[in-house]
N, C-alpha and C positions, 0 to 999 in steps of 0.2 A: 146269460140266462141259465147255463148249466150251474155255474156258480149256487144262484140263487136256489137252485132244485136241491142240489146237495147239503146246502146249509139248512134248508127248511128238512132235507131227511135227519143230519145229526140230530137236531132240536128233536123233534118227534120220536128220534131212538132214546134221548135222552131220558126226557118226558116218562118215554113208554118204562125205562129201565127204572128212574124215581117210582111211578106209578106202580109198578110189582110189587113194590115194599107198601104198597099202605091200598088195603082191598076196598076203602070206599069209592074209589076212582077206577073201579075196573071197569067198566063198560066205555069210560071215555079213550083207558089206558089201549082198551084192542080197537076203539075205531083209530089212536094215532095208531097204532102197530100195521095196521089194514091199509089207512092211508101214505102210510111210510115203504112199505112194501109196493103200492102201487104206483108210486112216484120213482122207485128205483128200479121198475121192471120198467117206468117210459121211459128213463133217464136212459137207459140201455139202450133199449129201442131207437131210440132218437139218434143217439149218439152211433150206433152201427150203419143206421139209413146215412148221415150226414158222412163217414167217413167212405161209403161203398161210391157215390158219386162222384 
């Protein structure tokens, strides 16, 4: 599963980094930046909780 979280943040950084370059896609370019950022603060999260047990 963490796999799958990281690979769906590359894409989304990807994404967000193509998207910088061309302003008609800015509103979708900051919700992946917003969603990518949020999946890498749980990615953390998860990953700290599962290693302290």
């Amino acid at each position: 599963m963490s796999t799958i979280l990281w690979i769906i943040i590359a894409l989304l950084l990807v994404f967000w980094l193509i998207g910088a370059f061309f302003t008609t896609l800015g509103d979708i370019v900051w919700i992946a930046l917003v969603v990518a950022a949020i999946l890498i603060v749980y990615n953390l999260l998860a990953g700290s909780r599962s290693t302290t047990q």
